[in-house]
VOGU-3710 file (C-alpha; in Angstrom, 3 decimals, decimal comma):
1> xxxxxxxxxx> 221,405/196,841/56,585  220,998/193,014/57,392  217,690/191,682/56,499  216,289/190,493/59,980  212,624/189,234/58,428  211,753/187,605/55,349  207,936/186,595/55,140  207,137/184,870/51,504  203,034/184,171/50,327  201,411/184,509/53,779
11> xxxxxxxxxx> 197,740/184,514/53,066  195,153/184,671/56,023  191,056/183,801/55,864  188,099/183,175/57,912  185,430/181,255/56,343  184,786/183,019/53,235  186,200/186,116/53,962  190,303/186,665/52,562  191,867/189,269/55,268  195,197/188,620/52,788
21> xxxxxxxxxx> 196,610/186,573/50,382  200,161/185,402/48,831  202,040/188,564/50,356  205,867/189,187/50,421  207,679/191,446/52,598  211,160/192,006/53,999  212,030/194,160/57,175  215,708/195,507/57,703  217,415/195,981/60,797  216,340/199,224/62,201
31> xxxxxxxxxx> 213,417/199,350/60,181  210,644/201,206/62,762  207,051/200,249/60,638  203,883/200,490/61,909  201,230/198,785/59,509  198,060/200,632/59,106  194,379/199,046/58,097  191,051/199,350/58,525  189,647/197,501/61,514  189,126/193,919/60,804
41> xxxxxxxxxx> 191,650/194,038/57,804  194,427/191,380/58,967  197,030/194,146/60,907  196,624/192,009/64,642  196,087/188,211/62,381  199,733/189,313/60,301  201,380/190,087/63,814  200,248/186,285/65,200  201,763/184,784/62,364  205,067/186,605/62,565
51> xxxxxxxxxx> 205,389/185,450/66,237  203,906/182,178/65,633  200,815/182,255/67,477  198,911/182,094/64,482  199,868/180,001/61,278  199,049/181,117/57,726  196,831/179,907/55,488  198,160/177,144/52,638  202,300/177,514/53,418  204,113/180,729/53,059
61> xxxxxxxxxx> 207,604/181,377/54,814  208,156/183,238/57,793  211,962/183,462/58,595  213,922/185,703/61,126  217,974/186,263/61,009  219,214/183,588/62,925  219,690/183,485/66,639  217,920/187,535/66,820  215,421/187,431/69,514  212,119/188,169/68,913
71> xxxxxxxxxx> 209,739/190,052/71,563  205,977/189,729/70,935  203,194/192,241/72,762  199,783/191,204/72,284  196,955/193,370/72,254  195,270/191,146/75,024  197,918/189,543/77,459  197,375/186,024/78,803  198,387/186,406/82,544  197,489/183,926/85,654
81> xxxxxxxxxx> 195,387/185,891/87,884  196,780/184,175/91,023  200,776/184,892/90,375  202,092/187,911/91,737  203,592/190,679/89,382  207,115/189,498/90,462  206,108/185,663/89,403  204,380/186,341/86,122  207,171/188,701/85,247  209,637/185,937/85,534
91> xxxxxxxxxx> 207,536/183,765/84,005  207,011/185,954/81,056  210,739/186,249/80,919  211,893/182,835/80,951  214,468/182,956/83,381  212,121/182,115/86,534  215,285/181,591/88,803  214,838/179,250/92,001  216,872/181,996/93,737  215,128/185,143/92,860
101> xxxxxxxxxx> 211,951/183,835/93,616  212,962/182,759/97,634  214,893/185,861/97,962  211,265/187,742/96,978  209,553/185,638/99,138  212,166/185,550/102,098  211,537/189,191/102,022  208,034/189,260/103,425  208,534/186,487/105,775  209,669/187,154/109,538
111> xxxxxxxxxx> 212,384/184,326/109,025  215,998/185,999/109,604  217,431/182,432/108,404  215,616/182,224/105,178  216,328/185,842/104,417  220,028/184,771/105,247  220,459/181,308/102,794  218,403/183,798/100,254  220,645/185,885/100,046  223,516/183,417/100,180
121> xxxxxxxxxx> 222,436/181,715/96,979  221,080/185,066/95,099  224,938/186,061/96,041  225,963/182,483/94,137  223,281/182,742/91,300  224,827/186,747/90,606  221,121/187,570/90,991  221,095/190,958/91,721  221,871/193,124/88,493  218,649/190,909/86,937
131> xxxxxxxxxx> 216,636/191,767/90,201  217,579/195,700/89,817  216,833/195,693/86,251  213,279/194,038/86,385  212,771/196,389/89,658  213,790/199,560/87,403  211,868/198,651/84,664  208,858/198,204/86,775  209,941/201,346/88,856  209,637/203,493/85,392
141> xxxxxxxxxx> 206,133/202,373/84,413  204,905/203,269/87,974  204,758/199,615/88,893  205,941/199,759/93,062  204,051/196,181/94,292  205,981/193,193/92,774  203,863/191,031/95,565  200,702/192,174/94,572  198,048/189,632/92,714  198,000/189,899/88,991
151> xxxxxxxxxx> 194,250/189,482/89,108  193,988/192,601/91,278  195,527/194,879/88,476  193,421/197,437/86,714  193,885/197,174/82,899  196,203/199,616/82,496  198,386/198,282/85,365  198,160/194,714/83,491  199,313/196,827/80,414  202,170/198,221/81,603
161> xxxxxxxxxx> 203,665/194,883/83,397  203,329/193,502/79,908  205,214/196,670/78,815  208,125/195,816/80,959  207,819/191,789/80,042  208,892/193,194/76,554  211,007/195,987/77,379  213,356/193,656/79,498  213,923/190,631/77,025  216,363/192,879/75,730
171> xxxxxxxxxx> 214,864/191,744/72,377  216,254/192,798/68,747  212,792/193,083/66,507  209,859/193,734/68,849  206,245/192,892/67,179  203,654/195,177/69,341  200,088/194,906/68,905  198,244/197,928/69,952  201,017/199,072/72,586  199,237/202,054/73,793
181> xxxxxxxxxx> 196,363/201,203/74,690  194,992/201,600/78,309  197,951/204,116/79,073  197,821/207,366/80,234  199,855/210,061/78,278  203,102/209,676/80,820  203,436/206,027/80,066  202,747/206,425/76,475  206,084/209,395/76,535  207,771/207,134/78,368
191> xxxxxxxxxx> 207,258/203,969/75,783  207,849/206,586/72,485  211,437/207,652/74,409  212,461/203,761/74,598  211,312/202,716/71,212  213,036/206,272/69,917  216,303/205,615/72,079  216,422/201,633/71,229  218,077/200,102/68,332  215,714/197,729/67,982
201> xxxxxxxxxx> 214,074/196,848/64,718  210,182/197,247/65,392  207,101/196,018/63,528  203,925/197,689/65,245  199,964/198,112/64,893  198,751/201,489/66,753  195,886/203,723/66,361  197,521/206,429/67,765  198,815/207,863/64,453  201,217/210,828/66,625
211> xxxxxxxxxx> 202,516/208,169/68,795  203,736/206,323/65,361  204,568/209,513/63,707  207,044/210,110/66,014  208,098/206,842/65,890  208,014/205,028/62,892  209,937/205,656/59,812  208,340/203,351/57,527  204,393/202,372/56,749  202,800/199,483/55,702
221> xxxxxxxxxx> 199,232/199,622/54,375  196,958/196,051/53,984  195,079/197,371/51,453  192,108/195,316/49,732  193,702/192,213/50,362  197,280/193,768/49,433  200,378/194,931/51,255  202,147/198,169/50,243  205,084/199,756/51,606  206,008/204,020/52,393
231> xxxxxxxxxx> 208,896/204,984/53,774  208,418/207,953/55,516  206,223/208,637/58,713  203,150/208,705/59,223  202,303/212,365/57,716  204,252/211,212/54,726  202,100/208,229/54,482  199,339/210,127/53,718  200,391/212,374/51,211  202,153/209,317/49,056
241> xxxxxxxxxx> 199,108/207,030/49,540  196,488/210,184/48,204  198,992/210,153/45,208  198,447/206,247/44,645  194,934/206,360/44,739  195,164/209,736/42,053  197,520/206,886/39,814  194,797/203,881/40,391  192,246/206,589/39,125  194,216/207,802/36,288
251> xxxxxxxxxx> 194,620/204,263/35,288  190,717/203,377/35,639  189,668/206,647/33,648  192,237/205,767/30,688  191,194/201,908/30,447  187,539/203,440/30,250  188,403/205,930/27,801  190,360/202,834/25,583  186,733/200,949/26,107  184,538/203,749/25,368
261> xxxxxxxxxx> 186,695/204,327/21,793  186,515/200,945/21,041  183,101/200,760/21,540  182,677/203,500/19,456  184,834/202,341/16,561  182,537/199,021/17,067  179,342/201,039/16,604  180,446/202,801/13,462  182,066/200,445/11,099  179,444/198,971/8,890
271> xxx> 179,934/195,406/10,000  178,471/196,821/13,446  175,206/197,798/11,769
//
């Protein structure tokens, strides 16, 4: 499999307090990971730097395959109150088309004419398989009002638009922060069918540890400061990381043991007395 990320000594503090330091990681294509921490470990800082919203601490490397496109879902999404769902979608897309947006806009007027050279230039722009698609999309996460205010969404409505901002960039390696969150359980089937279904390469942070054990084939752990890697779901995770902690143990008891000899070797030579 083609590497699509390489991230090389990304460390990440506030004040005094490390989250991480100097750590390496590569993601594959078709690599479905969900990293796991406690709260207030690093997992949301990590997926800011990735998507470049955050920077890391004193250099490190973060480097995608060329020309992949990279989809980033925040945990909190940044929308303008005052844009209607069909305007901040665009936005969020990129591809806010001069046509699209009178045709939308043509269609609440009373103006026959408008509706007419609207249609005309959504006709020249080939307009109409991206309008169906973003309408689908919408359609799916029980999204019906493209006209209504952004500001008048309840959080869970404001969740799912940002659901379908993703979902529709078509992008290779999605980074999700938190994805379920404010969804009810229909919502949260439908997102675990498209993430199953898509061959996309995903890097995601979830507390809903069935939703990523269904998911997710691989685990990352930040772990004191640290960054290990399971393959395996989520139910795997646990059994492999309760057999790394029994190895860390081992290792502490035997280096005690070694001290505890020594010390007694110390104590009973006559030089000691």
């Amino acid at each position: 499999m083609a590497s699509y990320l390489q991230v090389e000594n990304i460390s990440k503090s506030y004040g005094d307090r490390t989250l991480f330091e100097n750590i390496s990681f590569n993601i594959n294509e078709g690599d479905k990971i969900a990293l796991v921490a406690p709260n207030g470990t690093g997992k949301s800082s990590l997926l800011k730097i990735l998507a470049g919203v955050e920077h890391s601490d004193r250099g490190g490397e973060v480097k995608f395959m060329k020309d992949i496109r990279v989809a980033f879902l925040d945990q909190t999404s940044n929308f303008n109150p005052k844009n209607t769902v069909f305007e901040e979608v665009y936005r969020q897309m990129g591809i806010l088309s001069p046509a699209l947006i009178e045709y939308e806009l043509a269609l609440t007027s009373s103006d026959s004419n408008r509706l007419e050279r609207a249609i005309a230039a959504m006709d020249a722009a080939d307009g109409w398989s991206v309008e169906q698609n973003i309408k689908q999309t919408l359609s799916s996460l029980k999204i019906e009002r493209l006209d209504q205010p952004m500001g008048e969404l309840s959080g869970g409505e404001a969740k799912r638009v940002a659901l379908a901002c993703m979902m529709l960039q078509n992008a290779e390696f999605l980074i999700l922060d938190e994805p379920t969150n404010h969804l009810d359980i229909e919502i949260i089937e439908y997102l675990e069918n498209f993430l199953q279904r898509s061959r996309c390469t995903l890097l995601m942070v979830t507390h809903d540890r069935y939703f990523l054990d269904r998911v997710c084939n691989t685990i990352m752990e930040i772990d004191r400061g640290k960054l290990y890697t399971y393959r395996g779901n989520y139910t795997e995770y646990l059994e492999k990381r309760e057999e790394r902690y029994e190895n860390m143990q081992a290792e502490i008891d035997k280096s005690r043991n070694l001290l505890r000899r020594e010390l007694e070797w110390i104590r009973s030579t006559p030089c000691a007395r």
